[in-house]
LUMKOLBA-57174 format. One record per atom (N, C-alpha, C, CB): atom name; x, y, z. Coordinates in steps of 0.1 Angstrom, whole numbers. Atoms other than C-alpha are relative to their C-alpha. Glycine has a CB too. Example, Ala and Ser with C-alpha at 12.3 -4.5 7.8 and 13.67 -1.06 7.14 Angstrom:
2
+-------+-------+-------+-------+
! atomo !     x !     y !     z !
+-------+-------+-------+-------+
!     N !     9 !   -12 !     0 !
!    CA !   123 !   -45 !    78 !
!     C !     9 !    12 !     0 !
!    CB !   -10 !     0 !    12 !
!     N !    -9 !   -11 !     0 !
!    CA !   137 !   -11 !    71 !
!     C !    -8 !    11 !     8 !
!    CB !     4 !     5 !   -14 !
+-------+-------+-------+-------+
# end
This chain:
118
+-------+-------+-------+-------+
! atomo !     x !     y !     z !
+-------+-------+-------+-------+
!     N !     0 !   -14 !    -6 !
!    CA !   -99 !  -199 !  -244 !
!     C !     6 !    -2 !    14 !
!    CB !   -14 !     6 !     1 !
!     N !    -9 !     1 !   -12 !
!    CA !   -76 !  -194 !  -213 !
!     C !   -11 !     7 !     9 !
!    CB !    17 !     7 !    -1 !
!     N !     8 !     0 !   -10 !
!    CA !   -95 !  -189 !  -178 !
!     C !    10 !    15 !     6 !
!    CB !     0 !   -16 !    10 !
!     N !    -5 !   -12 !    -7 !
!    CA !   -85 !  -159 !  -154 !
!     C !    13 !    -1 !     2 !
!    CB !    -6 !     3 !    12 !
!     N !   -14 !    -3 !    -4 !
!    CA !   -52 !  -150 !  -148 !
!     C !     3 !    -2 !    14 !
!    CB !     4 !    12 !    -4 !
!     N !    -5 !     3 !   -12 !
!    CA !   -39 !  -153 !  -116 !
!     C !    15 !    13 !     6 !
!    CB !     5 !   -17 !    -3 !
!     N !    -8 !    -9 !     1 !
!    CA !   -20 !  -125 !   -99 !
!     C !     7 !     0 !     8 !
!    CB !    -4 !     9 !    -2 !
!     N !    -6 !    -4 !   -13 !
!    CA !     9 !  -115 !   -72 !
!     C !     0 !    12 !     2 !
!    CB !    12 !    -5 !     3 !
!     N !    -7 !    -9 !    -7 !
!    CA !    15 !   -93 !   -50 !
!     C !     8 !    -2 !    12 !
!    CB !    -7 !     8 !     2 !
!     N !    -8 !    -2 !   -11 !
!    CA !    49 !   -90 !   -30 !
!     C !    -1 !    12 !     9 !
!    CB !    12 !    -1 !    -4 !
!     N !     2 !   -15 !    -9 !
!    CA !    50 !   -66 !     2 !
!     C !     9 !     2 !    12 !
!    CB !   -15 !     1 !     5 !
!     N !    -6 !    -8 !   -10 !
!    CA !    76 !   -47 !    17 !
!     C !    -2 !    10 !     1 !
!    CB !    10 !     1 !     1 !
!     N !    -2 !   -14 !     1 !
!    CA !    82 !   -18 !    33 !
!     C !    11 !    10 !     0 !
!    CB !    -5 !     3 !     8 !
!     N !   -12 !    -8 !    -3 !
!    CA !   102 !    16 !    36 !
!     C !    -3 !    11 !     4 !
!    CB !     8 !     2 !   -10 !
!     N !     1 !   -17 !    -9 !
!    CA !   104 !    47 !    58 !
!     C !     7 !    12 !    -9 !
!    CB !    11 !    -1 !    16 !
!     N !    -4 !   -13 !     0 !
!    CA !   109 !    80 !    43 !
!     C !     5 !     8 !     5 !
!    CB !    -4 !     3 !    -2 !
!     N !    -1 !    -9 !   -11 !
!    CA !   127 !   107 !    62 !
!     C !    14 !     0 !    12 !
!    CB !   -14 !    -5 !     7 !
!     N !   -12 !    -3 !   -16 !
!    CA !   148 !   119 !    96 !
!     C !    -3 !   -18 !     2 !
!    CB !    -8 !    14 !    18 !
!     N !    -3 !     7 !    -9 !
!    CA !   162 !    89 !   114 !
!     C !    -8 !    -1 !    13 !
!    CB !    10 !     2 !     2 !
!     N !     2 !     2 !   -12 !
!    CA !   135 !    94 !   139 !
!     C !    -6 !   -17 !     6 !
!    CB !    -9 !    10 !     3 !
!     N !     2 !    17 !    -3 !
!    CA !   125 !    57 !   154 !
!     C !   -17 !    -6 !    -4 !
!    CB !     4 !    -3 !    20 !
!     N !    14 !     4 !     5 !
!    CA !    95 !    48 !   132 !
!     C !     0 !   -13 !   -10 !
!    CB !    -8 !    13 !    -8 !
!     N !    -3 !    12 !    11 !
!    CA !    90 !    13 !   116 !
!     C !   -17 !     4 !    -6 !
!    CB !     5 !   -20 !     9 !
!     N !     8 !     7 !     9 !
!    CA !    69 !    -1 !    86 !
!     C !    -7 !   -12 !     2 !
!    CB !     7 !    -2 !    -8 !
!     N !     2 !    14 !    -2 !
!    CA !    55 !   -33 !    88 !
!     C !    -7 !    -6 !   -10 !
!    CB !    -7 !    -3 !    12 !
!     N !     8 !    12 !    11 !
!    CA !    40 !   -58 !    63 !
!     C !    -2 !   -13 !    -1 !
!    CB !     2 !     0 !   -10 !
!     N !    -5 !    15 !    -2 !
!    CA !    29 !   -92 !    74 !
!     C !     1 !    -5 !    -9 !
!    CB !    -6 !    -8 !     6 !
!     N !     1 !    16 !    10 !
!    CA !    21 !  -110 !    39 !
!     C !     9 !     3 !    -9 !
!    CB !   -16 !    -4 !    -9 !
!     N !   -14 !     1 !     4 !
!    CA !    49 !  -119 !    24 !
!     C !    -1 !     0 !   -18 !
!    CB !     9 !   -16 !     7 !
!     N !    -1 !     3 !    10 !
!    CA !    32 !  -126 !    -9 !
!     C !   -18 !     0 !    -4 !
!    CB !     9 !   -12 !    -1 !
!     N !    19 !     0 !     3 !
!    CA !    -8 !  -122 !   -24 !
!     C !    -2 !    -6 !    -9 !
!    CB !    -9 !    12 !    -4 !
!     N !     0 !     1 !     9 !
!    CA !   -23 !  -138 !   -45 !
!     C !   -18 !    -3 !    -6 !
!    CB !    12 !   -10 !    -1 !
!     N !    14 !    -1 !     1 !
!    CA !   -59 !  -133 !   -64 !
!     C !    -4 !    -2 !   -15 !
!    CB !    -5 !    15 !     7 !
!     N !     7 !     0 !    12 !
!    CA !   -79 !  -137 !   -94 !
!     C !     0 !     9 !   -13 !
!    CB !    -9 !    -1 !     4 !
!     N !     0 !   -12 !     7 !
!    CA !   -81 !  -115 !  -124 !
!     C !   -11 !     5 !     4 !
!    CB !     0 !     0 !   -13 !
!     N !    14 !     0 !    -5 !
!    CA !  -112 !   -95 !  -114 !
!     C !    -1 !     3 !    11 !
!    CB !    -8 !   -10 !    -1 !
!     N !     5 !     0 !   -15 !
!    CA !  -109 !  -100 !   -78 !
!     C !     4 !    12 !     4 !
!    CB !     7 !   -10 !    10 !
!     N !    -1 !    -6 !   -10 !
!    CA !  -104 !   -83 !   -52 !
!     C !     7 !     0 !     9 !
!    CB !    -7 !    -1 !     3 !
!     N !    -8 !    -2 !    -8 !
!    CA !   -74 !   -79 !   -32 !
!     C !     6 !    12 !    12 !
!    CB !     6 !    -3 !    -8 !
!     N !     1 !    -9 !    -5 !
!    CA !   -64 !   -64 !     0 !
!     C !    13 !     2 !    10 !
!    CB !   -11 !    -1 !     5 !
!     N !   -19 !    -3 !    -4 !
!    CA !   -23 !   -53 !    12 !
!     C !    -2 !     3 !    15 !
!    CB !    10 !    17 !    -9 !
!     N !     4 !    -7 !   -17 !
!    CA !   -23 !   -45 !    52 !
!     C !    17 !     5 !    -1 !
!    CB !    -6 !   -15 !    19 !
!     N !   -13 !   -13 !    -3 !
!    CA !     3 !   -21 !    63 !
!     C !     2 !     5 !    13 !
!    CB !    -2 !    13 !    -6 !
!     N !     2 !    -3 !   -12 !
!    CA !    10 !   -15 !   100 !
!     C !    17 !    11 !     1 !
!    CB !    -2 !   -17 !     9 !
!     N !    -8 !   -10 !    -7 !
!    CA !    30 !    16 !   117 !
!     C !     3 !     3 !    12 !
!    CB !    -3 !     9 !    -3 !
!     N !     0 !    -5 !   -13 !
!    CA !    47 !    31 !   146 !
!     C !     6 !     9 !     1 !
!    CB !     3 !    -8 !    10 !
!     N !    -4 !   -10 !    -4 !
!    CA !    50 !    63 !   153 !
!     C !    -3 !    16 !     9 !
!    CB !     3 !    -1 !    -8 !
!     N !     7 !   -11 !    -9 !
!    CA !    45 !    94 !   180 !
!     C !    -1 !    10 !    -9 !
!    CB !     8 !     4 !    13 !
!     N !     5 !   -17 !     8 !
!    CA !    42 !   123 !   154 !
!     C !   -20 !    -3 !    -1 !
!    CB !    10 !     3 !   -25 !
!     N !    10 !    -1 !    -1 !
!    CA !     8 !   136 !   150 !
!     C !    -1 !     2 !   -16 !
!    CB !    -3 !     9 !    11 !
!     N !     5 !    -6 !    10 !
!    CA !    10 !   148 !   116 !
!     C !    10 !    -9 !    -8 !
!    CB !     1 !    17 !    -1 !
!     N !    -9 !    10 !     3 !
!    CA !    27 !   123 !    90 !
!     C !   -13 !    -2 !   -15 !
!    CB !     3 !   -15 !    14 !
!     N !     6 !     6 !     7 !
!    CA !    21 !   110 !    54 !
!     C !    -1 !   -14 !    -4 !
!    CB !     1 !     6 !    -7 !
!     N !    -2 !     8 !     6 !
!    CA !    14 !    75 !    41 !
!     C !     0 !    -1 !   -15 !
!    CB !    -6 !    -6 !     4 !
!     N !     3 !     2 !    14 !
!    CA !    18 !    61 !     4 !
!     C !     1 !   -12 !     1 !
!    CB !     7 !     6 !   -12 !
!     N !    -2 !    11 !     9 !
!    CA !    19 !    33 !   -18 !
!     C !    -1 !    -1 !   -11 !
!    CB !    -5 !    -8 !     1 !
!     N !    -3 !    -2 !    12 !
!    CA !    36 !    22 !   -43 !
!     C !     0 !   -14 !    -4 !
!    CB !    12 !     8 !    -1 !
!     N !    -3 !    16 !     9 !
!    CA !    40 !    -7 !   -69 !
!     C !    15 !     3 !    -6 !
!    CB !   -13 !    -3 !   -16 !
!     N !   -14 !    -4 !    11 !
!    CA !    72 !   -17 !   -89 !
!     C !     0 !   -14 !    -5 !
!    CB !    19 !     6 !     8 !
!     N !     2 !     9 !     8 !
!    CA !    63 !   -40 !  -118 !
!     C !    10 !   -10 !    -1 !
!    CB !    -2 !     5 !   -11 !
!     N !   -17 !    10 !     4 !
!    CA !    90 !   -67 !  -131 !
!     C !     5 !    13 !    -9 !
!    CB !    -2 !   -20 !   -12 !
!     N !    -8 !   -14 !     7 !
!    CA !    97 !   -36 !  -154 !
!     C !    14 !     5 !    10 !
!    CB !   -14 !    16 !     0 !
!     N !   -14 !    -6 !    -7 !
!    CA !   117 !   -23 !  -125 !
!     C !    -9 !    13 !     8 !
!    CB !    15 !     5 !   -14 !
!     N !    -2 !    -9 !    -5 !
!    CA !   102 !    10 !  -122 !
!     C !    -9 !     8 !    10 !
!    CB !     3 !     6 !    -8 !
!     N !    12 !    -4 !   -13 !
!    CA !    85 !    24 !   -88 !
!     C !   -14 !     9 !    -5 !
!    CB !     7 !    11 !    13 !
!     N !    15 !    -8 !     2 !
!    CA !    49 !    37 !   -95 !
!     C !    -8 !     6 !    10 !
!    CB !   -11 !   -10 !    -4 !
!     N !     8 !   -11 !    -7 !
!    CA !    31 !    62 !   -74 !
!     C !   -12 !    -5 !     3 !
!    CB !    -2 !    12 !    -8 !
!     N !    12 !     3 !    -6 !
!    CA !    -6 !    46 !   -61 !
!     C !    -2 !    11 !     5 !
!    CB !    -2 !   -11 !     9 !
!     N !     3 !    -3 !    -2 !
!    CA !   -17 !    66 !   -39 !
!     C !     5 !     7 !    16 !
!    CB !    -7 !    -8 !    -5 !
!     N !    -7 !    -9 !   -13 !
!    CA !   -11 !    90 !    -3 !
!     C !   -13 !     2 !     9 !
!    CB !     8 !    17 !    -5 !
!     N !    10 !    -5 !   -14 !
!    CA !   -30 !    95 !    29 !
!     C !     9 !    10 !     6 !
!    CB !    -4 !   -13 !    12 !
!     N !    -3 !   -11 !   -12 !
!    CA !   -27 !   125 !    48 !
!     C !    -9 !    -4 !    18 !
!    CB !    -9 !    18 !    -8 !
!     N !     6 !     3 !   -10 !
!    CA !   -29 !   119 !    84 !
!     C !   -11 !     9 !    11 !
!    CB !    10 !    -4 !     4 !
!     N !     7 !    -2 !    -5 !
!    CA !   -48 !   144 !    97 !
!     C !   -10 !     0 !    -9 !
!    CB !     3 !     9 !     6 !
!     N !    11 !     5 !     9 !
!    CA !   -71 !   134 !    66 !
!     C !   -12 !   -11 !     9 !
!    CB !     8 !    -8 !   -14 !
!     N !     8 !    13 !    -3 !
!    CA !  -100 !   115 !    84 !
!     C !    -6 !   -11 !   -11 !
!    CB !   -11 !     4 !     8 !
!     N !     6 !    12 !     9 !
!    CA !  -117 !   102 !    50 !
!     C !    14 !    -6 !    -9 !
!    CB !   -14 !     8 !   -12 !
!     N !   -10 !    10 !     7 !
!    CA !   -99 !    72 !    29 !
!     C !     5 !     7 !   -11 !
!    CB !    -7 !   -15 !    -6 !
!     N !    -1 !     0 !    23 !
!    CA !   -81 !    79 !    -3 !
!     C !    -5 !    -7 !   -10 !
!    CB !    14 !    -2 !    -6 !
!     N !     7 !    12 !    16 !
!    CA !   -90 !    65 !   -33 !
!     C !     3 !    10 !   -12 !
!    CB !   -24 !    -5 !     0 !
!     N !   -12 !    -8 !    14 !
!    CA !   -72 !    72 !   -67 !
!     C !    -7 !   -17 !    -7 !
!    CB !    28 !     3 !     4 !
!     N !    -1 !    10 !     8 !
!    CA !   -90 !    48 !   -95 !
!     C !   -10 !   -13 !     8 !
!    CB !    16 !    -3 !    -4 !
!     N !     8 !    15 !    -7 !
!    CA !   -97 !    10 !   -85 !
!     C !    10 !     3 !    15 !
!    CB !     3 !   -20 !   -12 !
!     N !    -6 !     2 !   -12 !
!    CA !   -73 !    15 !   -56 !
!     C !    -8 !    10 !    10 !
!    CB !    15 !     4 !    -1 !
!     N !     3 !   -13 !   -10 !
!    CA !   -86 !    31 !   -20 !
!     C !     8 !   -10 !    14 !
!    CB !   -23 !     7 !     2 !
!     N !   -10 !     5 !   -12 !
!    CA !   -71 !    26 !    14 !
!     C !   -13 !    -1 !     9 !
!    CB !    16 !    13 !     5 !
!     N !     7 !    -3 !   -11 !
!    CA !   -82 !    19 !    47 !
!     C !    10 !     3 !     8 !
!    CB !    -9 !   -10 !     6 !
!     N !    -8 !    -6 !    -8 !
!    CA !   -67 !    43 !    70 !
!     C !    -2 !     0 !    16 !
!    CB !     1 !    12 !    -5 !
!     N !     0 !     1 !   -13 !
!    CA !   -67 !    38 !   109 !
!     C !    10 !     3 !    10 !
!    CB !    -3 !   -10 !     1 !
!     N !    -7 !    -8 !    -9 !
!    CA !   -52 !    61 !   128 !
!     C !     3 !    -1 !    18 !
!    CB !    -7 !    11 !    -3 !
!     N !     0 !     3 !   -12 !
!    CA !   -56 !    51 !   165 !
!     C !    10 !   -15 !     0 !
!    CB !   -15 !     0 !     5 !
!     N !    -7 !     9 !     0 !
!    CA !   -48 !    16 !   152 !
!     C !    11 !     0 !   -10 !
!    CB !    -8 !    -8 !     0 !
!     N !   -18 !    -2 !    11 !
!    CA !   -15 !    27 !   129 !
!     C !    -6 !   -11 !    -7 !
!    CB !    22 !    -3 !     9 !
!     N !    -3 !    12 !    11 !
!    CA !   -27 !     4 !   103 !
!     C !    -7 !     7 !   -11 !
!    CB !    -6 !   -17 !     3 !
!     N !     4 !    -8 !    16 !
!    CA !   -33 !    14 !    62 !
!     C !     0 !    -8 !    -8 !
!    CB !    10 !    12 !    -7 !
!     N !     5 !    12 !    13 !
!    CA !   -49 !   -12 !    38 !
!     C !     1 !     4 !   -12 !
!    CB !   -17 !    -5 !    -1 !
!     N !     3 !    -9 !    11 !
!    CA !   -46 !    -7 !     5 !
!     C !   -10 !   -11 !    -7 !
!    CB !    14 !     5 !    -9 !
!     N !     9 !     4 !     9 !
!    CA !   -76 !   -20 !   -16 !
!     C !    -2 !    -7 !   -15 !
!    CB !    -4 !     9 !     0 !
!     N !    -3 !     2 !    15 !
!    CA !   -72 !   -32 !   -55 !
!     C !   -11 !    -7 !    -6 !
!    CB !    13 !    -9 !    -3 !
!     N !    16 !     6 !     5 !
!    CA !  -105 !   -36 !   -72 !
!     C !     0 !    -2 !    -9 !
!    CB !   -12 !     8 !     1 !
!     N !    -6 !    -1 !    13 !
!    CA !  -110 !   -49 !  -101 !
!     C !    13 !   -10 !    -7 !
!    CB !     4 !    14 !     2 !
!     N !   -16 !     0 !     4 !
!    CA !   -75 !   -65 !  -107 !
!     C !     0 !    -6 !   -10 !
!    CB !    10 !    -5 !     9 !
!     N !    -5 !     1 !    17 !
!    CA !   -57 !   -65 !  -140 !
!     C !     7 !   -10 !     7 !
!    CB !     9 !    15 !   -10 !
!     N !   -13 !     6 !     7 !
!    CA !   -28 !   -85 !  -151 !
!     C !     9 !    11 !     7 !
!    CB !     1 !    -1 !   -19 !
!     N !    -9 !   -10 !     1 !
!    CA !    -9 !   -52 !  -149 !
!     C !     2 !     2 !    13 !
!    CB !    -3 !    12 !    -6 !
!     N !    -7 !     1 !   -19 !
!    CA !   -12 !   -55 !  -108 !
!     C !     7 !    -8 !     7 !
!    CB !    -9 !    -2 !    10 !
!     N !    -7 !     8 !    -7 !
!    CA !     6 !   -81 !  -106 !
!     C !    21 !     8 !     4 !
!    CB !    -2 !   -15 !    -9 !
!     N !   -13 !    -8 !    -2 !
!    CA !    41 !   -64 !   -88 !
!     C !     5 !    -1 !    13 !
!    CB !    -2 !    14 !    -4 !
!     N !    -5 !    -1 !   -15 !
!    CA !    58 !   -58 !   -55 !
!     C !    -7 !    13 !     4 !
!    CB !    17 !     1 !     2 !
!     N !     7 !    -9 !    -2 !
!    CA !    40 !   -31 !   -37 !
!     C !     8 !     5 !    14 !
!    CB !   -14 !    -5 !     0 !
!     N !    -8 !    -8 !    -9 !
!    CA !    55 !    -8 !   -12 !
!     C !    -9 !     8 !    14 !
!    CB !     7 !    10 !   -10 !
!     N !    10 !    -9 !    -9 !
!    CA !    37 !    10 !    20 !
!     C !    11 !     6 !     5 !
!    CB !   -10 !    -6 !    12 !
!     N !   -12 !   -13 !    -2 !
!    CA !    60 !    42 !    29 !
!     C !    -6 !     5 !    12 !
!    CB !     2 !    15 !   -13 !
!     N !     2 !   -11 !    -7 !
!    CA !    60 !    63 !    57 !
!     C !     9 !    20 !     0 !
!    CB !     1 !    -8 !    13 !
!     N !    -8 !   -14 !     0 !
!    CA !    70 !   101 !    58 !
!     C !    -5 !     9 !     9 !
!    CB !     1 !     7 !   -14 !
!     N !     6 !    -8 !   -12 !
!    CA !    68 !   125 !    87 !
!     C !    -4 !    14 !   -11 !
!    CB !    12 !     3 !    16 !
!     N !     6 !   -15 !     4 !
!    CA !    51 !   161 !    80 !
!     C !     8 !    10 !    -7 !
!    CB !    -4 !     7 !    11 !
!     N !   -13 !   -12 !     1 !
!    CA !    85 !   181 !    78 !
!     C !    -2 !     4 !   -13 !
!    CB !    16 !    -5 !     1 !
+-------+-------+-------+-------+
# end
């Protein structure tokens, strides 16, 4: 009988939006966790708007980008969609994403977006 699986996750980012001067950030270059476990993506931002959305996304070896999950920034509580929820920190521009639980099927590249309000 084969033991747990073993999973990745790659992590870049991408800005949505006007050219105005807002980066992405994502230090870990690469995750990697248990079937079962418990894994956790960090996501750092910079930008002066007040009003702004985050997401995240996956994109399997399949290829094709998957939808997770969105924070609204004047939202003070976390999202959460499923086994996924975020930690959102607004003073400190940074947005965790969570993965509880993890399948096989999480293993992918994962994306943190930004998009202003417009």
């Amino acid at each position: 009988m084969a033991g747990p699986g073993l999973l990745w996750a790659a992590v870049v980012s991408i800005y949505l939006g006007p050219s105005v001067a807002q980066t992405v950030t994502q230090p870990q270059p690469q995750e990697s966790v248990q079937e079962t476990g418990t894994v956790t993506l960090d996501c750092t931002y910079s930008t002066s708007e007040s009003g702004y959305y985050l997401f995240w996304y996956k994109q399997p070896p399949s290829g094709e980008m998957v939808f997770i999950i969105r924070q609204n920034a004047y939202e003070q509580q976390n999202a959460t969609n499923d086994r996924y929820s975020v930690n959102f920190q607004k003073e400190a521009k940074s947005f965790s994403l969570k993965i509880s639980d993890s399948q096989l099927e999480d293993a992918a590249m994962y994306f943190c977006a930004y998009s202003g309000a417009q």
